[in-house]
N, C-alpha and C positions, 0 to 999 in steps of 0.2 A: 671482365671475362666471365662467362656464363658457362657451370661447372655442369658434367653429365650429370644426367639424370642418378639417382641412385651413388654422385658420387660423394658426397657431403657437403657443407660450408663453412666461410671464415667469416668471423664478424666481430668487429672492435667492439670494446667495452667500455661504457661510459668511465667516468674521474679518472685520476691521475695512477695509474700501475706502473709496476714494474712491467708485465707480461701484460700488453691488454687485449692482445690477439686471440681471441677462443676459435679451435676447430673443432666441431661435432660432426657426427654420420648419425642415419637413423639406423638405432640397432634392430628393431622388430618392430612388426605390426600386432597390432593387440583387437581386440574387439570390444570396446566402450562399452560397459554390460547396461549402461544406460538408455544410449540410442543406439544399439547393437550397430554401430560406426566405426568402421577400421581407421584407427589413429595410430600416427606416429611413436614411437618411444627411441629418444635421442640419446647418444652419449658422445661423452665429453671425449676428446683425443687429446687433448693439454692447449696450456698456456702459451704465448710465445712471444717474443719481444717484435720481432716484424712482422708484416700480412705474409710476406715471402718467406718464413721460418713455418708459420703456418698450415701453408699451400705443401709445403715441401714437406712437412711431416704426416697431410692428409694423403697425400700422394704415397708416401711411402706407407700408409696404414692398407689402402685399395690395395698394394702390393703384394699383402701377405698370402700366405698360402688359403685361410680359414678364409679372406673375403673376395673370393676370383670371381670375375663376371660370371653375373648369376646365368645370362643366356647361355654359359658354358657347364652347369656346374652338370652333375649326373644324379642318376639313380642311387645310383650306389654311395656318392657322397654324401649327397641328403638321410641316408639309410644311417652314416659312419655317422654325423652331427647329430643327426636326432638321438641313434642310439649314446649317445655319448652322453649326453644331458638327459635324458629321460629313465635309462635304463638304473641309475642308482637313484629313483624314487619310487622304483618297483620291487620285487619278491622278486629274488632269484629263477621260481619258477615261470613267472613271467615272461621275465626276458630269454627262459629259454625257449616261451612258445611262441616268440616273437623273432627269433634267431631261427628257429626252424621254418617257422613263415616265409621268412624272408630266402631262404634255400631255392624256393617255389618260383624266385624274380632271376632266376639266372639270366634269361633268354634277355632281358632289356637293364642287367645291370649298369650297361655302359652307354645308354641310350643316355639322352640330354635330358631330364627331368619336365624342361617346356615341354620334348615331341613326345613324352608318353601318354598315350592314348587311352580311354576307354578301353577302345577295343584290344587293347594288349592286354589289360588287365582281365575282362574277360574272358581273354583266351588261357589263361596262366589258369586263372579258375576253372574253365571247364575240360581241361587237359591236366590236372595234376594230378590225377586218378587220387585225391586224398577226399577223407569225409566230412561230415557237415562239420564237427567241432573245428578240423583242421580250419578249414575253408573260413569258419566265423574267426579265426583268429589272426588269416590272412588280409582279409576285409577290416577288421579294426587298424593292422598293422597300416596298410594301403590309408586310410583315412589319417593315422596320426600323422605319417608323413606326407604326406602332402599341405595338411596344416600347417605342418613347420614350416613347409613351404611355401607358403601364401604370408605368414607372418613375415621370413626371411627375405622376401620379395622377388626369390626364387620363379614364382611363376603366381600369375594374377588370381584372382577369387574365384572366376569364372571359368578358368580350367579345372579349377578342381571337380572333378566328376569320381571321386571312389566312393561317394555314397550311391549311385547307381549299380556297382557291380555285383548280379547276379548269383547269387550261390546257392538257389533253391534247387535248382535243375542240376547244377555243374557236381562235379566229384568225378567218382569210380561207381559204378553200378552194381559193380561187382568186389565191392569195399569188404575186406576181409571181416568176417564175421565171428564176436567172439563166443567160445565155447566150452563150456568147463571139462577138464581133463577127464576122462571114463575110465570107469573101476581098472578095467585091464590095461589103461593107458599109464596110469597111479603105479599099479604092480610090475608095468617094466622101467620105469624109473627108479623103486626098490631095490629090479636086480641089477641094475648098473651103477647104482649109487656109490661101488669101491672102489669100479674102474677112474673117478674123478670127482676129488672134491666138491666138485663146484655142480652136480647131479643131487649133493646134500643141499644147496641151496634152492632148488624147485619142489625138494620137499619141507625144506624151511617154512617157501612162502604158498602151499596146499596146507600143510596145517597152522598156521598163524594167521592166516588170511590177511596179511599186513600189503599195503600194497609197494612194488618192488622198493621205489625212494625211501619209501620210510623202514626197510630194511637193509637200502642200503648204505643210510646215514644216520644208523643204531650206531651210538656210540656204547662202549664199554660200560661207562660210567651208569648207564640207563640201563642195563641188564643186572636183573639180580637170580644168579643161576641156581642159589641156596634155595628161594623162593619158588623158584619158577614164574618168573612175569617180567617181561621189560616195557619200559614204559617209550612210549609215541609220544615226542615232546614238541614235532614239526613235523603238520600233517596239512594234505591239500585242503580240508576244511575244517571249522573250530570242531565239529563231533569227531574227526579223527584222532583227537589230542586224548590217549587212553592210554590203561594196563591192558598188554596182552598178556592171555596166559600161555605157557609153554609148553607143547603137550609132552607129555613121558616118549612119545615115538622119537619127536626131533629132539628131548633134551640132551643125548650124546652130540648132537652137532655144531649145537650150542657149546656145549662142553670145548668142546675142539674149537672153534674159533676164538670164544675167549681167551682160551689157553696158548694159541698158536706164534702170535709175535709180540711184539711194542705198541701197534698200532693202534691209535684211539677209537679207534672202527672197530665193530666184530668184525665184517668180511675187509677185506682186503686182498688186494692184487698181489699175485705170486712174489712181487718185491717187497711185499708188508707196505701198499700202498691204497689212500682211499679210493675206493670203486670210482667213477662216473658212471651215470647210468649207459651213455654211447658204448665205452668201454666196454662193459657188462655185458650188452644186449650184443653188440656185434661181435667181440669175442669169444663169449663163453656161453651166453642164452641160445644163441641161433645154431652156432655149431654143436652144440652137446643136442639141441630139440632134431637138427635133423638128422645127427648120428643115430637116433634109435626111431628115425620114421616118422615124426610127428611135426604138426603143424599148429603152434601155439603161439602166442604170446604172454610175457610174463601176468599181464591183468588176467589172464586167463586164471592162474593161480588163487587168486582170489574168488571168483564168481564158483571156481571149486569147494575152496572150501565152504561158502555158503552153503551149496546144494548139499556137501556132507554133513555139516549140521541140521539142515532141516530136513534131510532125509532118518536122521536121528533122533528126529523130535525133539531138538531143544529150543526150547520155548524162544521167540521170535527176538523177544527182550534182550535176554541173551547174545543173541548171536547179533543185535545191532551192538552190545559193547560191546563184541571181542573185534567185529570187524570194523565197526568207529560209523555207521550209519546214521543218519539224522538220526533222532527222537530219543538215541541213547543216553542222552544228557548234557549236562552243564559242559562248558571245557575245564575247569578245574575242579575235577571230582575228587573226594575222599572215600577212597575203598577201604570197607574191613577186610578183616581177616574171612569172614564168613561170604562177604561177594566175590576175593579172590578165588575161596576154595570152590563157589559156586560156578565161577569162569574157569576154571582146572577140569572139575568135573563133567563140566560143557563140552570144551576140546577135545579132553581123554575118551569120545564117546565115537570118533571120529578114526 
């Protein structure tokens, strides 16, 4: 009997066994880096005393939920597999800009993975009103999955088309533009900073220039409030990895978070819980920015503080260590005593 396609086979074993029945399926396709030739990669489903114990064990493997006709499978389940195996060989950061990406595929989540189209993909790009970074991170996502898909045998070589989708033209045109906070913008943040704690943390991150993650996954342990500097131990790139200094404006704030709960976090959630950045921004960033009229986002913070030091003239050097800029240095630096007070003197200038 001649087994579907895709659905494995049974084939006796030479000499005398116990078991001489072997059933295998192909698990994935691979690309032979020699004759860049899509081959096979087989695995074993066990041993078995009859061809009919076999048959009936290859039968019940096609069964399972992970191996359902591939003409069936989805968007979204290729999205659940891939992520599943891929995402723990990444950076956390990563996989959350591949989780947000993938936000972008609602409209053909449940679409069959064979009928999705180019042009679907296209259209998700040029209607998601997001910008080029988003977009290039969307387009890589789109290309790993589909790969998996083609190894899977999900859908053939020749459907794969996400290395065509378009992102030069596509986005928002009108892609929100960042802007550093303005003197009088700075000064009503001052006077509301008692109505809500959490008004101290947009001026936490105007004078630290740390960008929001890496202030909001300061642990305790990395602040040295005696000192004034906490140290960036996990940053988006190796020059991020630095001492900030803390300026005398925000060191009460500091003061109070250290001091506030248990929590291995300085900030923390009003249950002494660690922040997420979702949390963060949709709870307390967006509603405290447009209780007092303003239209910001947290990186905005940062590009502030730059403009405040070098409208202060502190030497360029400088202000790439405090804010973690290429060309600042090594990633594991040793500061004296004389570079920290150099970086104090820098901030406090501000």
């Amino acid at each position: 009997m001649k087994l579907p396609n895709g659905f494995g086979s049974v084939y006796k074993l030479s000499g005398n066994r116990r078991n001489p029945y072997r059933a295998i399926v192909t698990e994935r396709w691979l690309i032979d880096k020699d004759t860049g030739k899509w081959k096979q990669k087989r695995k074993t489903i066990g041993y078995y005393r009859t061809k009919n114990e076999a048959m009936i064990a290859l039968a019940d493997y096609n069964k399972s939920p992970y191996d359902v006709d591939a003409s069936k499978v989805t968007f979204q389940e290729v999205y659940e597999r891939w992520s599943a195996e891929h995402f723990p060989t990444v950076s956390e950061s990563n996989a959350k800009g591949y989780r947000a990406a993938y936000l972008l595929c609602d409209s053909i989540a449940n679409k069959r993975m064979a009928d999705v189209k180019l042009d679907d993909l296209q259209y998700i790009a040029d209607n998601s009103g997001k910008n080029t970074p988003t977009l290039r991170k969307y387009k890589v996502l789109i290309g790993l999955m589909f790969k998996y898909a083609v190894i899977h045998d999900i859908i053939t070589p020749d459907m794969n088309k996400a290395q065509y989708i378009d992102i030069k033209k596509a986005g928002n045109p009108n892609a929100y533009n960042r802007e550093p906070f303005s003197k009088k913008e700075i000064e009503t943040v001052w006077k509301w900073k008692d109505t809500n704690v959490y008004f101290n943390v947009i001026l936490m991150l105007i004078y630290s220039g740390c960008r929001i993650s890496e202030l909001l996954d300061l642990k305790k342990e990395n602040v040295n409030i005696e000192e004034r500097w906490f140290d960036v131990i996990a940053s988006k790139t190796e020059s991020g990895i630095r001492k900030v200094p803390i300026s005398d404006k925000i060191l009460p704030f500091f003061e109070y978070w250290y001091n506030l709960n248990d929590c291995e976090y300085l900030l923390s959630t009003p249950d002494g819980k660690h922040f997420v950045y979702r949390n963060y921004y949709d709870s307390y960033w967006k509603p405290l920015i447009e209780q007092i009229g303003m239209n910001h986002r947290p990186h905005d913070t940062r590009h502030t503080c730059i403009s405040l030091l070098a409208e202060a003239g502190v030497d360029d050097r400088l202000v790439k260590k405090i804010v973690g800029h290429k060309g600042q240095g090594v990633t594991q630096q040793v500061y004296t005593h004389f570079e920290i007070d150099a970086l104090l003197n820098a901030i406090n200038k501000i």
